[in-house]
KOLZASE-335027 format. One record per residue (C-alpha): x, y, z. Coordinates in Angstrom, 1 decimal. Example, Ala and Ser with C-alpha at 12.3 -4.5 7.8 and 13.67 -1.06 7.14 Angstrom:
# residues 2
(roro (12.3 -4.5 7.8))
(roro (13.7 -1.1 7.1))
END
This chain:
# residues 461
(roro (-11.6 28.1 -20.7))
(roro (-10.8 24.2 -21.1))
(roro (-11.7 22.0 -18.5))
(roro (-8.0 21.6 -17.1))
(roro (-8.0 25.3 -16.6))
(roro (-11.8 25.4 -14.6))
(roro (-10.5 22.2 -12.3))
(roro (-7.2 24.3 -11.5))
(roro (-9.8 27.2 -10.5))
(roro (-11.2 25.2 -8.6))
(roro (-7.9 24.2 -6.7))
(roro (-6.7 27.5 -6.5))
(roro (-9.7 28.6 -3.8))
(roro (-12.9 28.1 -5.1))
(roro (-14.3 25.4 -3.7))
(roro (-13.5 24.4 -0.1))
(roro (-10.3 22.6 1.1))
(roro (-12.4 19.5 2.0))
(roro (-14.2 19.1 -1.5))
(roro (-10.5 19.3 -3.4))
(roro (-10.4 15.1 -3.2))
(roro (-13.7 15.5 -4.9))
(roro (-12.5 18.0 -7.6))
(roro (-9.7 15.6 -8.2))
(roro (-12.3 12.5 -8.4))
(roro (-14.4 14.5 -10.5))
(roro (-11.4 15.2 -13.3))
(roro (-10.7 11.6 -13.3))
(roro (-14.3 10.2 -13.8))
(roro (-14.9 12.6 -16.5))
(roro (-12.1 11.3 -18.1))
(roro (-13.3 8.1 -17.8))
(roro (-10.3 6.6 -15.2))
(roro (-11.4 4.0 -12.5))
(roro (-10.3 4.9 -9.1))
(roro (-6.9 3.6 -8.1))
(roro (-6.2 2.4 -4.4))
(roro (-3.1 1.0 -3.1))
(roro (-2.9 -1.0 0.0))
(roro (1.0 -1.7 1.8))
(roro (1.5 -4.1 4.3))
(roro (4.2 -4.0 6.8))
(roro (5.7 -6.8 8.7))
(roro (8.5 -6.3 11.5))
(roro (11.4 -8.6 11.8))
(roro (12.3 -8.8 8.2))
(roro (10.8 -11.3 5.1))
(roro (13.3 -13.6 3.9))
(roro (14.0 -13.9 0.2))
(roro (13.2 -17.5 0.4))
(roro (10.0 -16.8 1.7))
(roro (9.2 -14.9 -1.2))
(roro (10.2 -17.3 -3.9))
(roro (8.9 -20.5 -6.0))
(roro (8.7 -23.3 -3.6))
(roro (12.3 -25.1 -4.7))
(roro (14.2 -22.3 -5.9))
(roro (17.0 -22.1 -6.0))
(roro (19.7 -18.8 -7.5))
(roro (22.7 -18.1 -7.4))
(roro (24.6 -16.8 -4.4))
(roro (27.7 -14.4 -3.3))
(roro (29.1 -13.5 -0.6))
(roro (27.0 -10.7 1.1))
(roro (29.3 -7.7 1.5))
(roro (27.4 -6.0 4.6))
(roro (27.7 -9.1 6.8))
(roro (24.3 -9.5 8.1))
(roro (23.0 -12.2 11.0))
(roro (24.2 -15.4 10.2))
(roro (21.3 -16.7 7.9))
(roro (22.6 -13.9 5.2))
(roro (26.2 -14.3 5.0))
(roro (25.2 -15.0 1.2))
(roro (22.9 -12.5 -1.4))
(roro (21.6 -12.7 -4.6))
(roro (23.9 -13.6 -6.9))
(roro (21.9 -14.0 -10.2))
(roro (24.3 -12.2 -13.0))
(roro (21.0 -11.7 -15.6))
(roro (17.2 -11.1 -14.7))
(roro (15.3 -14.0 -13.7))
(roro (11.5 -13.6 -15.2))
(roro (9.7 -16.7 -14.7))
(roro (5.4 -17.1 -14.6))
(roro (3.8 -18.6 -11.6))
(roro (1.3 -21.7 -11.2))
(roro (2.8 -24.2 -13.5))
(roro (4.8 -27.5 -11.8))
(roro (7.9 -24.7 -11.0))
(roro (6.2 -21.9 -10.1))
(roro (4.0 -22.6 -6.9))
(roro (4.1 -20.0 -4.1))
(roro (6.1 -21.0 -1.0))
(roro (4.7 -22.2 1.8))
(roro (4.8 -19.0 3.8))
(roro (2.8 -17.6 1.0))
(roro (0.1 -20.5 1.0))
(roro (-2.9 -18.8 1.4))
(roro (-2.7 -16.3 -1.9))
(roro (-2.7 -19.9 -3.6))
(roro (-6.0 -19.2 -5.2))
(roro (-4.8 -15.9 -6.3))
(roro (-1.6 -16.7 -8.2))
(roro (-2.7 -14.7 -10.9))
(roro (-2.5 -11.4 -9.4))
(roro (0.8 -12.6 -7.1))
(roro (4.1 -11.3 -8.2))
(roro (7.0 -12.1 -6.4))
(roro (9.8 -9.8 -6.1))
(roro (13.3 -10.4 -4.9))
(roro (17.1 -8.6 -5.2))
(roro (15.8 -4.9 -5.3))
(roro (18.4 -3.6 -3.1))
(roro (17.7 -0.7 -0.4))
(roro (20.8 0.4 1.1))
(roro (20.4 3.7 0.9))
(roro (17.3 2.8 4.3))
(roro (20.5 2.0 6.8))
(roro (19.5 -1.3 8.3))
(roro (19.3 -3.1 11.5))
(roro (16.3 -3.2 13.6))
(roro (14.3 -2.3 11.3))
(roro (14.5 1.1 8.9))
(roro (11.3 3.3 10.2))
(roro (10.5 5.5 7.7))
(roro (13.3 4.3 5.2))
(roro (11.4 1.4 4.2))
(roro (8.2 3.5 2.7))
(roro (10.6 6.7 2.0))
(roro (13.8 5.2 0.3))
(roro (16.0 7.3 2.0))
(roro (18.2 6.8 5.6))
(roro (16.2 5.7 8.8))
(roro (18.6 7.5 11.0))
(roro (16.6 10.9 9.3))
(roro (13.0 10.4 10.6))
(roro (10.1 11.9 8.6))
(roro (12.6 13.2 5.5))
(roro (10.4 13.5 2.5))
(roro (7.0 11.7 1.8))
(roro (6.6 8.1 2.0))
(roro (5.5 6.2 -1.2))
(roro (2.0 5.3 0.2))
(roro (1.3 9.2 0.9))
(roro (2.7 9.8 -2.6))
(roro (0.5 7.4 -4.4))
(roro (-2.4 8.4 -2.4))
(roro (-2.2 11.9 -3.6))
(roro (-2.9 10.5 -7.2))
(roro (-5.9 9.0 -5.4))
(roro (-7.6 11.3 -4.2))
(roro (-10.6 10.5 -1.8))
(roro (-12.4 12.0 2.1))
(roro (-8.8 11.0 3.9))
(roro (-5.8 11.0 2.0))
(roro (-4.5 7.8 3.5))
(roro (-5.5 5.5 6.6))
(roro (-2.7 4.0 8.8))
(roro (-4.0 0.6 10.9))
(roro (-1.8 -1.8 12.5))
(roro (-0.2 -2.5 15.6))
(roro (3.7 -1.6 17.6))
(roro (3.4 -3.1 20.9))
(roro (1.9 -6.3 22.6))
(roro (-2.2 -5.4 23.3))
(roro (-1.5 -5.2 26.7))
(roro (0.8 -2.0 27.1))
(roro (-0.3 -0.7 24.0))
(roro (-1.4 3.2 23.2))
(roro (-4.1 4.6 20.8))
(roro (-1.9 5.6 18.2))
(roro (1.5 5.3 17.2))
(roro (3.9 6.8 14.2))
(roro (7.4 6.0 12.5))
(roro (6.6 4.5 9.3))
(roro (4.8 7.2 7.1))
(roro (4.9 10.5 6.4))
(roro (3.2 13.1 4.0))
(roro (6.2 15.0 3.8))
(roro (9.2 16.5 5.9))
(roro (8.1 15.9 9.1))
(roro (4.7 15.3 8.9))
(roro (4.5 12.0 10.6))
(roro (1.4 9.9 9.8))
(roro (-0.6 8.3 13.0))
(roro (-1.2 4.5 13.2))
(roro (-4.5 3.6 15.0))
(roro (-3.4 0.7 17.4))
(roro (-6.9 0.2 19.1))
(roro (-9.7 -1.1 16.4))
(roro (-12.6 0.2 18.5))
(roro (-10.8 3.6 18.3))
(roro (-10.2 3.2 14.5))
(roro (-13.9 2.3 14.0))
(roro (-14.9 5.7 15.6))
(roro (-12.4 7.7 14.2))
(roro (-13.0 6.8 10.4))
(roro (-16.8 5.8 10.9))
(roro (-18.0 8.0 13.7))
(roro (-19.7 10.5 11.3))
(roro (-22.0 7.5 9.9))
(roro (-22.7 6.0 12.0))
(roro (-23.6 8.5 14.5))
(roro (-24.2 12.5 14.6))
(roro (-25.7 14.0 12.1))
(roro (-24.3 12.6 8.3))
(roro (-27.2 13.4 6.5))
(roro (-27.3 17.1 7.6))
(roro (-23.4 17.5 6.6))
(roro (-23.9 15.6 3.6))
(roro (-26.5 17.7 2.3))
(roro (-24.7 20.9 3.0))
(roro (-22.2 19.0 1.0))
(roro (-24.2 18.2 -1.9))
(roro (-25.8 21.8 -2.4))
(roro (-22.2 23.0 -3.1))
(roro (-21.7 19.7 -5.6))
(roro (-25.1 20.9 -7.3))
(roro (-23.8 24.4 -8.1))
(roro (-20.3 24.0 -9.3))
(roro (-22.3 21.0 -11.8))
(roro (-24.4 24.1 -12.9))
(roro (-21.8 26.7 -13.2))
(roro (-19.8 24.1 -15.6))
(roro (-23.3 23.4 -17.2))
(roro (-23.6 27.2 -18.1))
(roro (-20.1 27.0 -19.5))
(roro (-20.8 24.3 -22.1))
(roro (-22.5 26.5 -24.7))
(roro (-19.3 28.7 -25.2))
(roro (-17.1 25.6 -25.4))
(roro (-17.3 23.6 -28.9))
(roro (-17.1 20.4 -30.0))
(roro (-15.2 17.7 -27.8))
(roro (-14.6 20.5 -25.6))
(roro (-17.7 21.0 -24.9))
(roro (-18.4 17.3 -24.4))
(roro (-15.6 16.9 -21.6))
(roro (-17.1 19.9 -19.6))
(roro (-20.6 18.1 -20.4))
(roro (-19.0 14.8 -18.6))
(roro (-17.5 16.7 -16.0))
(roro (-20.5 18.1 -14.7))
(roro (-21.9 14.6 -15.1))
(roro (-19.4 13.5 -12.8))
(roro (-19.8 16.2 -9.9))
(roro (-23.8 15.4 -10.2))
(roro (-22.8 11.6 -9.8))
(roro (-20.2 12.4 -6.7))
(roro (-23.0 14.3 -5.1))
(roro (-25.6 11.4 -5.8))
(roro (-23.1 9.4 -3.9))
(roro (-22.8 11.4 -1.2))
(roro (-25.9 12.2 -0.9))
(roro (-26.5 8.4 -0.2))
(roro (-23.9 8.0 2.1))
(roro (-25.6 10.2 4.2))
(roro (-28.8 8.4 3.7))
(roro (-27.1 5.4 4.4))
(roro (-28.3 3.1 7.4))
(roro (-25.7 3.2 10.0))
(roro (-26.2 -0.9 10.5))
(roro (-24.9 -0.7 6.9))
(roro (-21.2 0.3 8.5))
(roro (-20.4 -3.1 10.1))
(roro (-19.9 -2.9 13.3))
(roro (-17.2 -4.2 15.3))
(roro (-18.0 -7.9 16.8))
(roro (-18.4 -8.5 20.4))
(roro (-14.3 -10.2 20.0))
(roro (-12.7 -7.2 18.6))
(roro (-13.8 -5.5 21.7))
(roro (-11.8 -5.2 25.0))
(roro (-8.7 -7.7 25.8))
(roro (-7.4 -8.7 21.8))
(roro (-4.5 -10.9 21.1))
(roro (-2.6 -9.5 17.9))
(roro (-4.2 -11.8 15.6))
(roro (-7.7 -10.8 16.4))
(roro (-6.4 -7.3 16.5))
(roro (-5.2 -7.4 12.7))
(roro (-8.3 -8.9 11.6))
(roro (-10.2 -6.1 12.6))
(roro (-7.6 -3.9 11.3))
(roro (-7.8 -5.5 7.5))
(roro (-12.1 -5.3 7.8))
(roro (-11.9 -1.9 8.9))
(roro (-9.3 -1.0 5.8))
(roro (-11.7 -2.9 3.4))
(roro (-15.2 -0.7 4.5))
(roro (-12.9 2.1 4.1))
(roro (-11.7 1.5 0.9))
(roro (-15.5 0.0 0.3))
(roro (-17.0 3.2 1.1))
(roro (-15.0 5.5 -0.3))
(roro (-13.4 7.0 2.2))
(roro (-10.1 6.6 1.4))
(roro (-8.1 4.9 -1.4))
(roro (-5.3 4.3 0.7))
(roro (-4.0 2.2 3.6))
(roro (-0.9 1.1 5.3))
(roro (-1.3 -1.6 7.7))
(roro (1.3 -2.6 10.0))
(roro (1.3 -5.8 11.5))
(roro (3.3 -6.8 14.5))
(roro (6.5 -4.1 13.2))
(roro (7.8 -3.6 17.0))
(roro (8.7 -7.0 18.7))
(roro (5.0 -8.3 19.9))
(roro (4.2 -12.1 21.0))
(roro (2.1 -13.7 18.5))
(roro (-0.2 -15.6 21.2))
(roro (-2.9 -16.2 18.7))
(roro (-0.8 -18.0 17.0))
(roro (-0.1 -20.2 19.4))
(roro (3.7 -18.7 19.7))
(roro (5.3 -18.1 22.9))
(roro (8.5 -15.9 22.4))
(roro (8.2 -12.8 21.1))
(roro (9.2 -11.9 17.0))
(roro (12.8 -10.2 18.5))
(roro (13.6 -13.9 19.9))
(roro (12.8 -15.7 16.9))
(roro (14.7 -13.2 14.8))
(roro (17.7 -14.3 16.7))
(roro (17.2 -17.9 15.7))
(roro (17.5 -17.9 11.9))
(roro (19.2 -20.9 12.0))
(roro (17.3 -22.9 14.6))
(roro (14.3 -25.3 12.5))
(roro (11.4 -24.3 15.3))
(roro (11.9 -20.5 14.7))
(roro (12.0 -20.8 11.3))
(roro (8.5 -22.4 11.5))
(roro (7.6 -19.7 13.6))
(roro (8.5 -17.5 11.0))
(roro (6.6 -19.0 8.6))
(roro (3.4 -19.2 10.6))
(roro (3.6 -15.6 11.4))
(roro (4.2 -15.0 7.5))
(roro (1.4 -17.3 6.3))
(roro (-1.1 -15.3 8.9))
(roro (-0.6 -12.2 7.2))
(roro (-0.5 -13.9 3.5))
(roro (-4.5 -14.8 4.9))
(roro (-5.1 -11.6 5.8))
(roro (-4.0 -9.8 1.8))
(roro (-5.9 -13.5 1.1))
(roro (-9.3 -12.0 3.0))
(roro (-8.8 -8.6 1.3))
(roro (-8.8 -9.9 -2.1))
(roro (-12.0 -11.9 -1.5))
(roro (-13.5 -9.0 -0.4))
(roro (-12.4 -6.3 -2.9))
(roro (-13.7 -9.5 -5.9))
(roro (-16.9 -9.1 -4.4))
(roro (-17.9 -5.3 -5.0))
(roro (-18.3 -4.8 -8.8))
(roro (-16.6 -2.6 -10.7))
(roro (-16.9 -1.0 -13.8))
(roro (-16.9 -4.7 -16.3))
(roro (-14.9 -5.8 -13.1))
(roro (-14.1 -5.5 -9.5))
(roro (-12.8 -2.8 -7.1))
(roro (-9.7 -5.3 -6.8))
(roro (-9.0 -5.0 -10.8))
(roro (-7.7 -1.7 -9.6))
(roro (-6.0 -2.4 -6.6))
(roro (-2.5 -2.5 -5.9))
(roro (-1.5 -4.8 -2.2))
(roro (2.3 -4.0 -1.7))
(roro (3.9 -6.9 1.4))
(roro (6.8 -6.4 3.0))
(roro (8.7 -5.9 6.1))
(roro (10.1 -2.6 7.2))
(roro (13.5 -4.7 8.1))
(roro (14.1 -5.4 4.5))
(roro (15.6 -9.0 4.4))
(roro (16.2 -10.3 7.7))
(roro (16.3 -9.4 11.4))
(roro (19.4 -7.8 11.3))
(roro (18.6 -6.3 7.9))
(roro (21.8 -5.0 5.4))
(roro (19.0 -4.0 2.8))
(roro (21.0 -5.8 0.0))
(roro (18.0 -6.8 -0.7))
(roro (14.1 -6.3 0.2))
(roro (12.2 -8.6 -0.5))
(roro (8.5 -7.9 -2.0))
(roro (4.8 -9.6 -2.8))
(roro (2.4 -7.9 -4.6))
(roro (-0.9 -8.9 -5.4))
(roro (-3.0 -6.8 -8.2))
(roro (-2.3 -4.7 -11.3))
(roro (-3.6 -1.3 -10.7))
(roro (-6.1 -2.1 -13.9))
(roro (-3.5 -3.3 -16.4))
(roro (-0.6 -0.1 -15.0))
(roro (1.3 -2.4 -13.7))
(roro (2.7 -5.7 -15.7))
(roro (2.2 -8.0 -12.7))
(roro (0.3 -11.0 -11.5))
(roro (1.5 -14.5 -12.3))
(roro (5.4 -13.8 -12.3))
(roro (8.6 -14.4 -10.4))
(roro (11.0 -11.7 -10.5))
(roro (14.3 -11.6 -9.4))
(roro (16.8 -9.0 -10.4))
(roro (20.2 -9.4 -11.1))
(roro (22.8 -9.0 -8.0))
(roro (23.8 -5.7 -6.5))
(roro (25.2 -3.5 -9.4))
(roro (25.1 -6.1 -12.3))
(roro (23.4 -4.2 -15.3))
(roro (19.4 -4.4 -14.8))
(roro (19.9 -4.2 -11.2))
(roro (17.2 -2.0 -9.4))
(roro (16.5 -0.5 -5.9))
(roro (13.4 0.1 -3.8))
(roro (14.0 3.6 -4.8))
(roro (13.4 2.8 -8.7))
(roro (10.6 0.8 -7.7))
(roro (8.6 3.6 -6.2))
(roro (9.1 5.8 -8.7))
(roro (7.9 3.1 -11.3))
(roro (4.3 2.7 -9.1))
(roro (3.8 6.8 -9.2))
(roro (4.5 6.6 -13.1))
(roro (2.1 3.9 -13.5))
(roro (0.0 6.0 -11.0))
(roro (0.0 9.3 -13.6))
(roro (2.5 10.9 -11.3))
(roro (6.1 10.5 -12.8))
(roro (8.9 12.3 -10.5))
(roro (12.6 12.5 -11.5))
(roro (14.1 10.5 -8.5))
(roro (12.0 9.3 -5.6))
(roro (13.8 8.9 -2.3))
(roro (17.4 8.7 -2.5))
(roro (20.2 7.2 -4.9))
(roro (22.8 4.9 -3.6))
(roro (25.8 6.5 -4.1))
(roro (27.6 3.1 -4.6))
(roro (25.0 2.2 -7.3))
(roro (25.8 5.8 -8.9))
(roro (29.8 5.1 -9.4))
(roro (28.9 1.8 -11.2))
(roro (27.4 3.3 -13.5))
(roro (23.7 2.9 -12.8))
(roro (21.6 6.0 -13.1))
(roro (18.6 5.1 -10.9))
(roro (16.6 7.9 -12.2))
(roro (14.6 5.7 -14.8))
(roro (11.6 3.7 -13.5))
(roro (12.0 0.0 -13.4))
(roro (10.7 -0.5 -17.2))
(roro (9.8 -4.6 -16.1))
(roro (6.7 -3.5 -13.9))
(roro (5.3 -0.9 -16.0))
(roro (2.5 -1.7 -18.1))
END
C-alpha cells in the first residue's frame, strides 16, 4: 500500500471528519510543501483602472461598448500585452496604492482582465469571487473556497468584513462566497463576535482537554503508518517514514495549542469594543485574519471592506461611498476615492508586516501567501466588467510569477486577452488544483475565437 493509497483510506472514513484538514496537512508536509494561504480583499463601489496603474500611465483607449457611468465611456485599448517591472523612475505605484510602497516587490498590478460574464451594476455579489452571473446567487464555488480546499487547515475559510454602516449593522452577513451551489459563506460584521467565534475555544473552555483527545488519535494513526514501514521498501518506505513524522509533528502542534496561554491570543483593545466607526472596524478585522492565519486556524480569508454603501467617518468623509460613486467626474470625490483606497492599501500594507515577521521555513509565512484586492463592482460604480481591475501582493512561494510587475492585457478580444475566469483557474493550477474551466465562459469571447479554457500562462510560475 503506497502512501497515496493509506491517505485516501484515511479520507474515505477512517479518521474523523474534523482531522481530514489534518490528513491533508499531513500529505503535504511529508512531501515537503509549505502551507499555502490566500487572503482576497473586497472593496465596494468599484476600483478604477487608474488606480491600479504606474503613477503616469498612460494606454491606449476605445470606446467602451457597454456604456458605463460617465468616467468609462473609454476601456482598454492596448492591441499587445503590456509587461512592464515596478520601482524604477516609471514604475511607482499610484497614489491610491501608496502604502504598499515598501513592498513593491511582491506588488503586481493587474488591469484589462475582462469579467462580463459577472453582469454588472451595483456591484456583482457572488459573480466577482465565482466568475459567473450575479443575477444567479450562490451558483458554483467561489475561488477563495476553491483555493482553500488546496489548503487545508481547522476552518476551511474565514469571512471578515463589513455591509452596513456600524450603527444598523447585524452579526453576520452573506453574498459574496460560497462553497458550492448554494452554500452561502457567512461574513462576521461584529469583531467582538469574530473574536469569540474563531478564538472562543482558546481562549476559554477547555482546549487542552479537546486537544488531547485530539492528539491520542494523531499518536495512533503515526503508529499504525509506523507498523507499515517495514513491508514498504526503499523510498517508499521513506515517504511513509516522513508521513508519520508529519502526523507526530501536527500533533506536537496541537498539543501546544492547547497548552497555549490564552493571553497569547491577543485580545481585542478596549477601541474595537462597543460603538466602531468602519475604519476601526477593519482594523480589527485584518488582526483577527492575521492570528488566524498565525495560528493555524485557517489558511484562508476574505475580507470585505465597506462592499454595501457605508460612510467612511473615520476617514473623515461625510457622504456615503454610493454618493461619491455618482461623482466620478467631480475632483473632491475622486479624492475621496482615493483616500478610501489608500486606507485599505494600509491595511494588505499591515498584513504583510505582520506575515514578514513569523518565520518560515528559510523565510516567512508571507513567502507563501497570496493577498488578491479588488472590488466586487469590477471597474467602476456602475460596473460593465470590461474590465476588473486587480492588486496582488505575494507569490504563493515562487507558484505564481508576480511581484514587481505591471500587467495589462490587451483589449477585449484582441489575441492574449484574458478574463477573471482564466485568472482563477491559473491561481488553482498554481495551487496543485488544475480544473478544465472555472466559472463561466463569455460567450462573446468564445465566437472570437478565444478558448478560455487555458490558464493565463503570464502568472504561472
Amino acid at each position: 500500500m503506497d502512501r497515496r493509497t493509506l491517505l485516501n483510506t484515511f479520507s474515505a472514513g477512517a479518521v474523523a471528519p474534523h482531522l481530514l484538514p489534518l490528513v491533508a496537512r499531513a500529505e503535504a508536509e511529508a512531501n515537503g510543501r509549505k502551507p499555502m494561504r490566500f487572503v482576497f480583499l473586497l472593496e465596494g463601489n468599484g476600483l478604477w483602472p487608474e488606480h491600479v496603474m504606474p503613477k503616469g500611465f498612460k494606454r491606449p483607449e476605445i470606446k467602451n461598448p457597454r456604456g458605463g457611468d460617465h468616467h468609462f465611456e473609454k476601456m482598454n485599448g492596448a492591441e499587445t500585452l503590456i509587461d512592464m517591472p515596478l520601482g524604477g523612475p516609471e514604475g511607482q505605484l499610484p497614489e491610491a496604492l501608496s502604502p504598499l510602497d515598501k513592498h513593491i516587490n511582491r506588488v503586481t498590478l493587474l488591469t484589462g482582465l475582462s469579467g462580463r460574464v459577472a453582469g454588472g451594476g451595483h456591484g456583482c455579489g457572488y459573480g466577482a469571487l465565482g466568475a459567473f452571473p450575479a443575477v444567479a446567487g450562490p451558483k458554483d464555488i467561489t475561488i477563495d473556497a476553491a483555493l482553500a480546499r488546496t489548503s487545508p487547515a481547522i476552518r476551511q475559510m474565514v469571512g471578515l468584513g463589513f455591509l452596513h454602516a456600524p450603527a444598523n449593522a447585524p452579526p453576520m452577513f452573506d453574498g459574496f462566497s460560497a462553497y458550492g451551489p448554494n452554500q452561502k459563506v457567512s461574513f462576521i460584521q461584529d469583531p467582538v463576535l469574530a473574536h469569540k467565534v474563531l478564538f472562543g475555544k482558546v481562549v476559554g473552555g477547555d482546549p487542552k482537554g479537546e486537544v488531547g483527545a485530539q492528539s491520542m488519535v494523531l499518536d495512533a494513526i503515526a503508529e499504525d503508518i509506523r507498523q507499515l514501514r517495514p513491508r514498504m521498501p526503499g523510498e517508499e518506505g521513506r515517504k511513509l517514514e516522513r508521513a508519520a513524522d508529519a502526523f507526530s509533528s501536527i500533533r506536537q502542534r496541537q498539543e501546544r495549542l492547547g497548552e497555549i496561554d490564552p493571553a497569547r491570543i491577543p485580545k481585542l483593545r478596549s477601541d474595537f469594543h462597543g460603538s466602531m466607526d468602519e475604519t476601526t472596524r477593519m482594523k480589527a478585522h485584518l488582526e483577527l485574519a492575521a492570528t488566524a492565519l498565525i495560528t493555524g486556524l485557517t489558511n484562508t480569508v476574505t475580507l470585505c471592506s465597506g462592499v454595501g454603501y457605508p460612510t467612511w467617518k473615520g476617514l473623515g468623509l461625510t457622504i456615503d461611498t454610493h454618493e461619491i460613486g455618482h461623482g466620478a467626474t467631480d475632483p473632491a470625490r475622486v479624492a475621496m476615492r482615493v483616500k478610501i483606497r489608500q486606507f485599505n492599501a494600509s491595511l494588505i500594507a499591515k498584513l504583510v508586516e505582520t506575515l514578514e515577521a513569523v518565520p518560515e521555513g528559510q523565510g516567512t509565512m508571507m513567502d507563501n501567501t497570496l493577498i488578491v484586492y479588488l472590488s466586487d463592482s469590477a471597474e467602476t460604480h456602475h460596473c460593465v466588467c470590461m474590465e476588473w481591475p486587480m492588486v496582488l501582493v505575494g507569490n504563493l512561494g515562487g507558484r505564481l510569477k508576480t511581484g514587481g510587475r505591471f500587467l495589462n492585457l490587451p483589449k477585449y478580444g484582441a489575441k492574449g486577452h484574458a478574463t477573471v475566469a482564466q485568472f482563477y483557474s491559473s491561481l488553482l493550477h498554481a495551487a496543485g488544483a488544475p480544473v478544465n474551466q472555472f466559472g463561466m465562459k463569455d460567450r462573446l469571447l468564445v465566437e472570437a475565437g478565444l478558448d478560455q479554457r487555458e490558464p493565463w500562462s503570464r502568472v504561472i510560475g
